[in-house]
NUTITI-491354 format. One line per 2 residues: their letters; for each residue x, y, z of C-alpha. Coordinates in Angstrom, 3 decimals, m for minus. Layout:
A = X:Y:Z | ...
This chain:
XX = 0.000:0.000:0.000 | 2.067:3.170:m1.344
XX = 0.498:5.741:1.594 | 2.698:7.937:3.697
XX = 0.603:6.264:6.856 | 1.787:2.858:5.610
XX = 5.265:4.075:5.118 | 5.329:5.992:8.197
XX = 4.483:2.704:10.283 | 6.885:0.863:8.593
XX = 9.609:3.071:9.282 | 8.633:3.462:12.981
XX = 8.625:m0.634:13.126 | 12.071:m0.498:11.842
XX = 13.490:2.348:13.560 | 11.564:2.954:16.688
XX = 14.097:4.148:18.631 | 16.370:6.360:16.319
XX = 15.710:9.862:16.349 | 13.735:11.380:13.415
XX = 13.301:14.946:14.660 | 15.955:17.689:16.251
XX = 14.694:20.763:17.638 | 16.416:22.904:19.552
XX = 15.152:24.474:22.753 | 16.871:26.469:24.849
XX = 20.007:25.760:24.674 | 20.360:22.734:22.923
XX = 19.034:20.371:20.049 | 16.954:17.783:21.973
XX = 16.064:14.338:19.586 | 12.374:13.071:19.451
XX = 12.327:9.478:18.099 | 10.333:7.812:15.556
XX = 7.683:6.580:18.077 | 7.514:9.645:20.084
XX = 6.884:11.173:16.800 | 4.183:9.020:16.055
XX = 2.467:8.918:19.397 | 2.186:12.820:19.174
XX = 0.537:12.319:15.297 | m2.113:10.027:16.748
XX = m3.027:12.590:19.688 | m3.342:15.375:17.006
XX = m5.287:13.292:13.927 | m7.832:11.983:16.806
XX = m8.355:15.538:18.352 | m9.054:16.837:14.727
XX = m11.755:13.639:13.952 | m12.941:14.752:17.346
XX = m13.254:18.390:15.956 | m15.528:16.602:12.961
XX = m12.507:16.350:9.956 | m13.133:13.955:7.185
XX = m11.910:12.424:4.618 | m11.120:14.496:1.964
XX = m11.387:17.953:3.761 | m8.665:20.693:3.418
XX = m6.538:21.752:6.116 | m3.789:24.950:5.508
XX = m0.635:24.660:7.780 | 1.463:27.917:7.796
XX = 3.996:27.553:10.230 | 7.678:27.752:10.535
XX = 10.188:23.992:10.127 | 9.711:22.568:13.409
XX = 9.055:19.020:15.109 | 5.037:20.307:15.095
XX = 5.279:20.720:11.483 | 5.727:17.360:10.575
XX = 3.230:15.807:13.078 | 0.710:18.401:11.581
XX = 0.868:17.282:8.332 | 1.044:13.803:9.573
XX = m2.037:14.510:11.314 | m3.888:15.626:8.799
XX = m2.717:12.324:6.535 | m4.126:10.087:9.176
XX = m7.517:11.583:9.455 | m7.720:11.412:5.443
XX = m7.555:14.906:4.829 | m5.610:17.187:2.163
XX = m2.964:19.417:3.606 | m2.463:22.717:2.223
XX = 1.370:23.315:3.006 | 2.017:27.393:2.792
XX = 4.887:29.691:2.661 | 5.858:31.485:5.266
XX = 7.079:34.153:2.804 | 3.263:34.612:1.364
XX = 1.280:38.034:2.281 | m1.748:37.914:3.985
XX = m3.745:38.717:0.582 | m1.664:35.124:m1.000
XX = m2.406:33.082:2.137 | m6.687:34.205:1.818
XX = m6.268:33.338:m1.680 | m4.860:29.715:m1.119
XX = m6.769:28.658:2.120 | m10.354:29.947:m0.159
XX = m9.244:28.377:m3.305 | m8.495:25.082:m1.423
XX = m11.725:25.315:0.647 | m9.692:24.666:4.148
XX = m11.899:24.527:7.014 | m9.200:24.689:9.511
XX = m5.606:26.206:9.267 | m2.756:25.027:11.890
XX = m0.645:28.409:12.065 | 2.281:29.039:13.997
XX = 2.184:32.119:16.477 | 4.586:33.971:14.185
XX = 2.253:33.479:11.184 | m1.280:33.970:13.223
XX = m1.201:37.972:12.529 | m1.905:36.848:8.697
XX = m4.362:34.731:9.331 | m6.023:36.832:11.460
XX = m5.960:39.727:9.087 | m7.852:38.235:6.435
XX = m9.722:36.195:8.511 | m12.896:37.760:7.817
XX = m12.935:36.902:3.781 | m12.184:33.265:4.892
XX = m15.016:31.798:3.564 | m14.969:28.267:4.599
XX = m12.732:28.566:7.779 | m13.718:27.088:10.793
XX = m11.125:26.512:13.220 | m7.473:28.210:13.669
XX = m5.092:25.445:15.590 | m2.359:27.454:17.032
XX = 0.993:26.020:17.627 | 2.549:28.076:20.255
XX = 1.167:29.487:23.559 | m0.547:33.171:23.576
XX = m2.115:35.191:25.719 | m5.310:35.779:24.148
XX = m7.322:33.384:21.940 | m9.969:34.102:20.171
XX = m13.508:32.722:19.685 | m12.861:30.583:17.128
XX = m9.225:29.520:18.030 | m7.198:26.854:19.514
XX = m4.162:25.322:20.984 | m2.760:22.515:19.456
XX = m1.933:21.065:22.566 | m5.899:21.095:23.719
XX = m6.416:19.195:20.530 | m4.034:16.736:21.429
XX = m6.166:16.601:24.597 | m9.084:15.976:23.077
XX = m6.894:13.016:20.549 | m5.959:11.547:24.191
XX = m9.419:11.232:25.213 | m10.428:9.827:21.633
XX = m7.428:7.318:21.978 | m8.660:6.069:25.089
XX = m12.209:5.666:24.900 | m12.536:4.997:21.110
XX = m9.158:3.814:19.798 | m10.605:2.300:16.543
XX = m11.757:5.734:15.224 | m8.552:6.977:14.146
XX = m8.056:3.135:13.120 | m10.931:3.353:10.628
XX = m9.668:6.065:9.353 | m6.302:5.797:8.840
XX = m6.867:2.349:7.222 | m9.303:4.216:4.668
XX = m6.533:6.100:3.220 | m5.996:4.838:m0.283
XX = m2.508:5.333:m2.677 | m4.611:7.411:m4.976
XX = m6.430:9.659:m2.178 | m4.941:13.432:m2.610
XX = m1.748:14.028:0.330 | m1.662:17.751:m0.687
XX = m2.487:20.908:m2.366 | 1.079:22.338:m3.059
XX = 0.457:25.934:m4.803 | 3.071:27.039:m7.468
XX = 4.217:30.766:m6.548 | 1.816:32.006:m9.680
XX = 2.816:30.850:m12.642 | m0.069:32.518:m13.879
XX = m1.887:35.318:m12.796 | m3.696:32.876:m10.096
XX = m1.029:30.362:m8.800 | m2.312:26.926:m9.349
XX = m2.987:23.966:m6.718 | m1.078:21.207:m7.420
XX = m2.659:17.924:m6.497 | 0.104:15.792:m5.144
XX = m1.902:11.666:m3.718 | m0.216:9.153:m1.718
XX = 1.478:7.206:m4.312 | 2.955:9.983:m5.534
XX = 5.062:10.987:m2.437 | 6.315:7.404:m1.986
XX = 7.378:6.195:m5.235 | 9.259:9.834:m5.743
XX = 11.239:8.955:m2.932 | 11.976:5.245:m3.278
XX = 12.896:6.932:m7.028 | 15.230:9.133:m5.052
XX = 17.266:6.480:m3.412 | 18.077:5.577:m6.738
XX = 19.821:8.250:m6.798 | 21.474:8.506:m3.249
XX = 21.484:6.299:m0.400 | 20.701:7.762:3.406
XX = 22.306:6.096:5.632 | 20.563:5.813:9.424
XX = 22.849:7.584:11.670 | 22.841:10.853:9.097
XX = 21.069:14.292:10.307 | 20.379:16.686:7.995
XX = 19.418:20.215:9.214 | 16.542:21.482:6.531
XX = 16.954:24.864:5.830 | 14.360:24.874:3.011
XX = 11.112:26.147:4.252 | 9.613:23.053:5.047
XX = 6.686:23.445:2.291 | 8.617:23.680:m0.477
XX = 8.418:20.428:m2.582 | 12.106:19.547:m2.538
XX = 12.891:20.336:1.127 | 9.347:18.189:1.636
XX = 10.300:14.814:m0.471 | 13.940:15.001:m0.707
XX = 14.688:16.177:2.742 | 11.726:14.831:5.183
XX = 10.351:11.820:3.236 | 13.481:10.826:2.286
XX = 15.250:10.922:5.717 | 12.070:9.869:7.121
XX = 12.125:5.792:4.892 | 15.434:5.595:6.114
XX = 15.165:6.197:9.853 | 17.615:9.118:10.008
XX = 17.133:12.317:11.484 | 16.529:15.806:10.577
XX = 16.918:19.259:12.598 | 15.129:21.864:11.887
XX = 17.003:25.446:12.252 | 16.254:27.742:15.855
XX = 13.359:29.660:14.728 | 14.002:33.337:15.919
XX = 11.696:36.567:16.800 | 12.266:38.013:13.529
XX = 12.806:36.262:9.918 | 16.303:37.983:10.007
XX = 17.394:36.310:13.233 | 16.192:32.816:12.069
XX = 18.704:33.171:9.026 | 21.371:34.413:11.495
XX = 20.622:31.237:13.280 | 21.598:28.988:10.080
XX = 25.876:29.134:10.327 | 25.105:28.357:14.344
XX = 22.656:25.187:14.155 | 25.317:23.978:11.436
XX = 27.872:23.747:13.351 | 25.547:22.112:16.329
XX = 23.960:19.863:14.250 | 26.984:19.064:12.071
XX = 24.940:17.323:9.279 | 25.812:14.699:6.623
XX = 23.550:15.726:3.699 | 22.279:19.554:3.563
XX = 19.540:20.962:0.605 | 20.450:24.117:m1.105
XX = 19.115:26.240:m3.642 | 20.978:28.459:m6.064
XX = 20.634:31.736:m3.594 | 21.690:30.129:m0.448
XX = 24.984:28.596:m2.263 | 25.819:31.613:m3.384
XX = 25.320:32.970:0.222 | 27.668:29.903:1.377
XX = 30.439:31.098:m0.978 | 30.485:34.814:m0.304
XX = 30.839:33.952:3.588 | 33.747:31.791:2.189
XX = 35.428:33.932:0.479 | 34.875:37.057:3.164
XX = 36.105:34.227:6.031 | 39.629:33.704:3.512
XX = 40.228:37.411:3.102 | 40.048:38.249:6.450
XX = 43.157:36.420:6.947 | 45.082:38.381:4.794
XX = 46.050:38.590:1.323 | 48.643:35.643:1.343
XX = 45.955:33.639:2.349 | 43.796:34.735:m0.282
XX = 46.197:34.342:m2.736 | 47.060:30.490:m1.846
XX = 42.966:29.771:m1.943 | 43.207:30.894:m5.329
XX = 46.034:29.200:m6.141 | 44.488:25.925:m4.142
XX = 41.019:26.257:m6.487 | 42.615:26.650:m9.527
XX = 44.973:23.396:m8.892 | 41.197:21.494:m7.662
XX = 39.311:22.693:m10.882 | 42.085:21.638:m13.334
XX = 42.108:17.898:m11.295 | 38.160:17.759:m10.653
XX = 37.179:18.780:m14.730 | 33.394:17.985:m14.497
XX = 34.171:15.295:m12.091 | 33.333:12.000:m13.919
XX = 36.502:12.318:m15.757 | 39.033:13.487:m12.715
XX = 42.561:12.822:m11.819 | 42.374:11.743:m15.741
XX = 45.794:11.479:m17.642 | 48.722:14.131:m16.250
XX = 46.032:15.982:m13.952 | 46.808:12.632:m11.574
XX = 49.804:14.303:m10.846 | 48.578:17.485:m8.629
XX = 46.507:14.618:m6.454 | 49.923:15.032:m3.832
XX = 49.552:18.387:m4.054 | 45.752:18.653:m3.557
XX = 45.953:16.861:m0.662 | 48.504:19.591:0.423
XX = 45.840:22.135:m0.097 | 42.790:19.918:1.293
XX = 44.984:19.305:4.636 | 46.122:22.931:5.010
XX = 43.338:25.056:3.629 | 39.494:23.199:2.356
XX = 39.469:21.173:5.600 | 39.099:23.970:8.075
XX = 36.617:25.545:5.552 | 34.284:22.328:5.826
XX = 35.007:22.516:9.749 | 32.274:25.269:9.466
XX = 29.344:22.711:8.462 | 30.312:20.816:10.894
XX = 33.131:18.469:10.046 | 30.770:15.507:9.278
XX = 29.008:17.348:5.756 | 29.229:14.962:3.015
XX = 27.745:16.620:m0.216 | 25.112:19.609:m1.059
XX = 21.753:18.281:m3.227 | 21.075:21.567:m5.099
XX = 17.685:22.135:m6.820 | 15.027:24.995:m7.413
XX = 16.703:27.108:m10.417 | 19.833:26.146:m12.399
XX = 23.570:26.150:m10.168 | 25.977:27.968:m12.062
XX = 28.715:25.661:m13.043 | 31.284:27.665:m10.996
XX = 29.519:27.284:m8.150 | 29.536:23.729:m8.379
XX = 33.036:23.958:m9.195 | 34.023:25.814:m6.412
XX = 31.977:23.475:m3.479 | 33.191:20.314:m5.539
XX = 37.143:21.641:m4.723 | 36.212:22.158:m1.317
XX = 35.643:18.507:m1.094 | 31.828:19.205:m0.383
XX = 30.336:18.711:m3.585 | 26.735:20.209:m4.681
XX = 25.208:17.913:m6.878 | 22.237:19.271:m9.233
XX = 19.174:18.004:m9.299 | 16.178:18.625:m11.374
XX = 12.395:18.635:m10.499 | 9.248:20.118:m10.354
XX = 6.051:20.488:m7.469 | 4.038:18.250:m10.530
XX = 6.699:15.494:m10.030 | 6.768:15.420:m6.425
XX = 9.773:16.792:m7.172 | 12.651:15.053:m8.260
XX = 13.148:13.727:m11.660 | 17.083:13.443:m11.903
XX = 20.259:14.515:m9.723 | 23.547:13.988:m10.073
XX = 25.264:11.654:m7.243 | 28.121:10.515:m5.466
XX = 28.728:8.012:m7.776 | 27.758:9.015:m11.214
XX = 27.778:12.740:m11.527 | 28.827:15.530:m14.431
XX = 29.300:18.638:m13.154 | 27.023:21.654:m15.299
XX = 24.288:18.869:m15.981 | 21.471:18.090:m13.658
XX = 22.328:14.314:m13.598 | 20.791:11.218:m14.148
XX = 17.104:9.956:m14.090 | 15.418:8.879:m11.020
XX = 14.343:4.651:m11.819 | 10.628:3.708:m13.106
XX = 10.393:7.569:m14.782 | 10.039:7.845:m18.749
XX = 11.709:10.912:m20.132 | 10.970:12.112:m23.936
XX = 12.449:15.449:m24.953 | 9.862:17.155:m27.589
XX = 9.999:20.142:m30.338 | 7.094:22.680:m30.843
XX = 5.282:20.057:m32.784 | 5.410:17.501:m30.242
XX = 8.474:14.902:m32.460 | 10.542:13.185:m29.992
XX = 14.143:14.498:m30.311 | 17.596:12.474:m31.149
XX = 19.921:12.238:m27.906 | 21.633:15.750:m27.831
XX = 18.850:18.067:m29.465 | 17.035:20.394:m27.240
XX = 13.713:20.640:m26.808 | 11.100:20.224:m24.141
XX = 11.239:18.041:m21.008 | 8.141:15.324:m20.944
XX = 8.060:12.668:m18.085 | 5.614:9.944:m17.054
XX = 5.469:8.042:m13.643 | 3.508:7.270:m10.747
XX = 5.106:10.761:m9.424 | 3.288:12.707:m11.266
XX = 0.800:14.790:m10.100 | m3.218:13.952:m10.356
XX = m3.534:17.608:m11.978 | m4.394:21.015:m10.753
XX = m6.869:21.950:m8.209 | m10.057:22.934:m9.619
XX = m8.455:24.402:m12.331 | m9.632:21.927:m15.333
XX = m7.693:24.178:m18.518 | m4.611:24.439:m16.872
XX = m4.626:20.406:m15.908 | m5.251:19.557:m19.624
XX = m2.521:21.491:m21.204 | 0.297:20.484:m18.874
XX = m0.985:16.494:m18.699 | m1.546:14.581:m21.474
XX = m1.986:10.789:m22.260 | m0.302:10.593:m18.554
XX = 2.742:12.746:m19.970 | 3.699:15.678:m17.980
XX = 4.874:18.643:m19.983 | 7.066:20.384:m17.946
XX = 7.645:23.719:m20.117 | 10.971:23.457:m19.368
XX = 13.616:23.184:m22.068 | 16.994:20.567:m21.987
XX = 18.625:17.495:m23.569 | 19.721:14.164:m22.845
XX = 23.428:13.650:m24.070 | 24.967:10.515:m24.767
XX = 26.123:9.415:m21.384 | 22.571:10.085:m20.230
XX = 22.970:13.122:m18.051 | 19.840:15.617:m18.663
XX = 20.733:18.885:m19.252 | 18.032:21.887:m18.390
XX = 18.824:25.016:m20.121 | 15.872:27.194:m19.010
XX = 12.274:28.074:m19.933 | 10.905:25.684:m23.216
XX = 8.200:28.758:m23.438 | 7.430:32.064:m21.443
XX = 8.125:31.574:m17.288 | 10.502:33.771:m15.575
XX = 12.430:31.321:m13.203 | 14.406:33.512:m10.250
XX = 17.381:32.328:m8.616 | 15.777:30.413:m5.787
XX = 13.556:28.688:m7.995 | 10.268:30.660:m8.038
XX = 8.389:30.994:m11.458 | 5.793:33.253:m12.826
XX = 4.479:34.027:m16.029 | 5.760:37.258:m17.598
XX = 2.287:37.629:m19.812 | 0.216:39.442:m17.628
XX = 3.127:42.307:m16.573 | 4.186:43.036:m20.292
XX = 0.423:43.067:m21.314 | m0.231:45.993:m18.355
XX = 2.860:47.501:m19.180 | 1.773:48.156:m22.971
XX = m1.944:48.662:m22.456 | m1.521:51.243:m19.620
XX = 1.103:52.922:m20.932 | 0.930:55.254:m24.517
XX = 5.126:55.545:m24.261 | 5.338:51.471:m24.383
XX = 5.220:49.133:m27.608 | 6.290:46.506:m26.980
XX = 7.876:44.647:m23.707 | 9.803:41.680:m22.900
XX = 10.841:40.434:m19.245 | 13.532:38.072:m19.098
XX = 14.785:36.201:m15.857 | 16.804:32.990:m16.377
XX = 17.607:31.598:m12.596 | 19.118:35.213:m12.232
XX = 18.692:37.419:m8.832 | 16.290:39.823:m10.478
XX = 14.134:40.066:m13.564 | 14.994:42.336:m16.492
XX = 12.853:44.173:m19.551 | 13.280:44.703:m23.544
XX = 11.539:47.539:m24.200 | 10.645:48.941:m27.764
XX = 8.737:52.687:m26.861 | 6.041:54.272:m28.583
XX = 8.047:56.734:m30.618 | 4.983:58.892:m31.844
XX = 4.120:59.252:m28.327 | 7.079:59.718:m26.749
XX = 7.644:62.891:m29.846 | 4.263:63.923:m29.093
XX = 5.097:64.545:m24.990 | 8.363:65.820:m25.866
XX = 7.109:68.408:m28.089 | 4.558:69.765:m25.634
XX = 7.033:69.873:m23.147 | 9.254:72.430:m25.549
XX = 12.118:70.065:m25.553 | 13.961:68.847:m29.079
XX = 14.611:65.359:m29.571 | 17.265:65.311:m31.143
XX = 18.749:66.942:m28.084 | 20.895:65.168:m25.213
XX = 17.996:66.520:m22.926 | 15.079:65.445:m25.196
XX = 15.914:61.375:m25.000 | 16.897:61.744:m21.267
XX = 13.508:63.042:m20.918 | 12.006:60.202:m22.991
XX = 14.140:57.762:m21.190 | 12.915:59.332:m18.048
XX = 8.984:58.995:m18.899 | 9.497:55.537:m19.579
XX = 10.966:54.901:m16.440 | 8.295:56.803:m15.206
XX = 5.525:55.220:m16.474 | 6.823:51.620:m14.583
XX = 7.668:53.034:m11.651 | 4.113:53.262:m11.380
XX = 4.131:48.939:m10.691 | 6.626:49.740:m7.910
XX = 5.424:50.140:m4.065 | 3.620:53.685:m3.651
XX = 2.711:53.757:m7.382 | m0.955:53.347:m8.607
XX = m0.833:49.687:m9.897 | 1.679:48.407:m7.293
XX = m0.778:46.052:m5.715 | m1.068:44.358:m9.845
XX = 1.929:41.869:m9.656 | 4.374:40.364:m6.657
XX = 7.314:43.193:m6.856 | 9.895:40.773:m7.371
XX = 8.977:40.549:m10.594 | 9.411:44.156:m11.542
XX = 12.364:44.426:m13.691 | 14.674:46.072:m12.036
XX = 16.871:47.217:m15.505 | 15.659:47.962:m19.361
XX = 17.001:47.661:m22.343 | 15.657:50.567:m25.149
XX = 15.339:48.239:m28.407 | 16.270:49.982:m31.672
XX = 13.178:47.997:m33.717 | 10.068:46.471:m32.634
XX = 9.581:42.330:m32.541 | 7.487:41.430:m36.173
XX = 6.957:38.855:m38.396 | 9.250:40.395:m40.784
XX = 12.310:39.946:m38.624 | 11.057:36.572:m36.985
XX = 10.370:37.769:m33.479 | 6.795:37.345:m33.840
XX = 4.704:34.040:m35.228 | 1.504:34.742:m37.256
XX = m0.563:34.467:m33.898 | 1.062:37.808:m33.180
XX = 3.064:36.273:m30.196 | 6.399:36.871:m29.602
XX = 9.053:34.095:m29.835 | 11.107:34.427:m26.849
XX = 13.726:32.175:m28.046 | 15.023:33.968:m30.809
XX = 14.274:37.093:m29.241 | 16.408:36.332:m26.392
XX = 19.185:34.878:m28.480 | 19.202:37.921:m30.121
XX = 20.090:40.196:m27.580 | 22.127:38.074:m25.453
XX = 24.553:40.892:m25.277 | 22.181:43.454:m24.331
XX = 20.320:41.276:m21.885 | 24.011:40.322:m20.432
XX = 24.866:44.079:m20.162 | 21.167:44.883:m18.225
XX = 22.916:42.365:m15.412 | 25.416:44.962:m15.168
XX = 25.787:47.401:m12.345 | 25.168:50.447:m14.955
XX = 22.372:49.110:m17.295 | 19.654:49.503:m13.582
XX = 20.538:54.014:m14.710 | 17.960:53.734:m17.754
XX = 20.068:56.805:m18.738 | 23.142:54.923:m18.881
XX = 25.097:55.032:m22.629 | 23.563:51.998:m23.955
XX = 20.062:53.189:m23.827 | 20.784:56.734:m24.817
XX = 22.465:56.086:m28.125 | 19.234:53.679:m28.459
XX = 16.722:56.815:m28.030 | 18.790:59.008:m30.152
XX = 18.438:56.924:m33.660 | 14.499:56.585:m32.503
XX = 13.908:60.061:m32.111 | 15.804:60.923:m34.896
X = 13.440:58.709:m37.408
């Protein structure tokens, strides 16, 4: 029976006694084994069947990673309900959205979280109950502690044991686990529908990949509801009876983060989850920890990388042919220099899994000469995540590694042929990890399954050692560093129908820190305002001016203008790039729908979108854009 209760209880029958969850109070990390673990989910699934959950009903849990985390989505499972995992980085508008969208009845919220809830409480349409996690001073009518619900489990347990027995033995492979929304794709985000089956397969799929062994911790520094930290961290850990800590929750956001380099060294993990951002975080600190110690220090780290890349390659050809020479000298380097830098996590840290967005190769460079690799993966929410990594044992560094077992991979063009090993195209996978579709959302369901085939929209190639390589978007989303998508549709449509100085607009964000915009103006327009303002364009001031209203106009998306509650501000490009000619047919940027063709659009200016990375290009009056203006105006 492929249900996380089943594999839950067989884990706890194996491993009992080993530690599953780390949490530190006070002072220190204190363990909680497997059946303390599961004695606290059975208090807290009976007190909600007391509260009158049933099968099938929603339940939102916003909260902080933390032991109570886990046994509230456990909870939930055992009763036969859906959880709703949420961010802890949503607003309060997001979290009404999701909890009214999912139809929760009850929400389990930490005491850090509660103020959201309890603004938009009011619009909640279906909400019953709020289960608080902490302690407070005042509750209010319709709230709770968690531990009175465990209260009421007790009494449940004790007087009618076989109700939470009926019900957990009800739960099917194919009954829906979750509702895991995407961070808006589209205008709406969109509930993915994750069941049983497809939790547990993903992860026996996963140990394909890597094996767990039971004495390793991990500390998950992932928010806890985001699909990979979810499978590849708790799941994962969880079939193998080893442990995970979750990271001293603070009184601000800020102080939790400050907690991370701390708990690392307490926990001193085998296995830790990054994404793009946080690696990059992990090298700065690095680099600012070497040059602190002067610049002869610096100098012989740079000397010591350079010596590791030229050994490592792309790691599953190292130490090949004269490069097996520098292996004395590496070890110089490890002895003297990478393993004091690996003290810092701990001493015991094996290897990095990296997912979300795309890891630079240099980053994986640089961690792989430290003699902590981070391996790439590849996934997505639909999959439950993970559809390949790359692994101790078979691994090319710039790729995002092999396939998971019992997963079909086809890599498609535009028409839908199935392309030769080594030509691009998009990503298509089918297995009993794939989601049962979107939540109430029918359209969107259709287009991204079909005949069982989910089509990722994500572009890549399989190359002839079988390594996938994902090289971005296959169509339109804007993909951030940490992994977040959204569609860039909806922004360039308001940026062109609202404004009379804007053409044409393209955003572009390719697992980069911040998004960026083509932008072809509204010459007419912008000739029209410059004339009644007196000012020539052909002069240096005119197209500053012009430049100026543009800027103008999209400031207007930004926090305190009139259409800054449109779109999440992250999304806002932060740089533009004025285009000398408009995207048309005639020059290939547009198809005969009228759409644009980002491909060649971005392959096209892949100089100018590298330069609006630049620390000049965010000045829309920088050189670039000025000499742009001037041939415009000067039509």
């Amino acid at each position: 029976m492929r249900t996380i209760i089943h594999f839950f209880e067989e884990s706890v029958k194996q491993y009992g006694s080993n530690v599953f969850l780390w949490e530190k109070k006070a002072e220190v990390y204190e363990g909680a084994t497997y059946s303390e673990i599961r004695q606290d989910v059975y208090r807290l699934a009976s007190g909600l069947l007391d509260m009158g959950i049933n099968k099938g009903d929603r339940i939102s849990l916003l909260s902080e990673g933390r032991n109570l985390w886990m046994i509230s989505e456990l909870g939930v499972l055992y009763t036969g309900a859906v959880n709703v995992p949420l961010s802890v980085k949503l607003s309060p508008e997001e979290v009404r959205f999701r909890m009214n969208h999912s139809g929760s009845r009850m929400v389990i919220v930490s005491a850090q979280q509660l103020p959201k809830v309890r603004e938009v409480e009011s619009s909640l349409k279906m909400l019953e109950k709020v289960i608080i996690l902490d302690p407070i001073d005042e509750l209010r009518e319709n709230e709770i502690f968690v531990g009175d619900v465990m209260s009421r489990g007790d009494k449940i347990l004790k007087d009618d044991p076989a109700k939470l027995e009926k019900a957990k033995e009800a739960v099917g492979e194919d009954d829906y686990a979750n509702i895991s929304y995407t961070s808006g794709t589209t205008a709406d985000p969109k509930g993915i529908i994750l069941m049983h089956k497809n939790y547990v397969v993903n992860v026996n799929q996963a140990y394909s990949l890597i094996d767990i062994p039971q004495h390793w911790k991990s500390l998950l520094i992932l928010p806890w509801d985001h699909s990979f930290a979810h499978t590849a961290g708790l799941y994962s850990f969880m079939g193998k009876g080893a442990s995970i800590a979750s990271i001293a929750i603070g009184k601000t956001p800020m102080e939790t983060l400050k907690n991370i380099p701390v708990n690392i060294k307490e926990v001193k993990p085998h296995l830790l989850y990054s994404v793009p951002a946080l690696a990059k975080n992990f090298r700065k600190n690095i680099e600012k920890g070497v040059a602190q110690k002067g610049k002869g220090a610096e100098k012989l780290f740079h000397r010591a990388l350079k010596t590791a890349y030229a050994y490592n390659k792309e790691g599953y050809n190292k130490g090949k042919g004269l490069q097996k020479l520098k292996k004395p000298l590496l070890k110089l380097y490890d002895k003297i220099l990478f393993s004091k830098i690996r003290e810092n996590f701990g001493g015991n840290l094996q290897y990095f899994i990296g997912g979300g967005a795309l890891l630079d190769i240099e980053l994986q460079r640089f961690f792989y000469a430290l003699g902590i690799p981070m391996y790439q993966g590849y996934g997505l929410s639909e999959a439950a995540p993970v559809i390949s990594a790359n692994a101790p044992r078979r691994h090319k560094l710039g790729s995002s590694g092999f396939l998971v077992k019992d997963l079909e991979l086809k890599i498609l063009d535009e028409d839908g042929n199935e392309m030769p090993v080594g030509e691009k195209g998009e990503i298509v996978v089918k297995g009993d990890n794939v989601m049962a579709g979107y939540w109430k959302n029918e359209e969107a369901t259709r287009e991204t399954l079909k005949d069982g085939w989910l089509y990722t929209g994500d572009l890549g190639y399989m190359d002839e050692d079988g390594f996938l390589f994902v090289l971005g978007r296959f169509k339109s989303l804007l993909i951030a560093d940490d992994g977040e998508k959204f569609s860039p549709e909806g922004i360039e449509e308001a940026f062109t129908d609202q404004s009379p100085f804007i053409e044409q607009t393209m955003l572009y964000n390719n697992q980069n820190p911040y998004t960026v915009a083509l932008l072809y103006p509204n010459i007419e327009a912008l000739k029209k305002f410059l004339s009644e303002k007196g000012l020539n364009p052909a002069s240096e001031e005119g197209q500053k001016a012009a430049l100026e209203m543009i800027e103008k106009e999209l400031k207007e998306y930004r926090t305190g203008g009139k259409y800054a509650n449109m779109f999440p501000q992250r999304w806002m490009p932060a740089a533009i790039g004025i285009l000398e000619e408009g995207f048309t047919e005639d020059n290939g940027l547009l198809n005969s729908t009228m759409k644009m063709i980002r491909g060649k659009i971005t392959e096209r200016y892949h100089d100018l979108l590298d330069y609006l990375y630049t620390p000049g290009a965010k000045d829309i009056t920088n050189t670039r854009n000025r000499e742009a203006m001037k041939k415009l105006l000067e039509r």
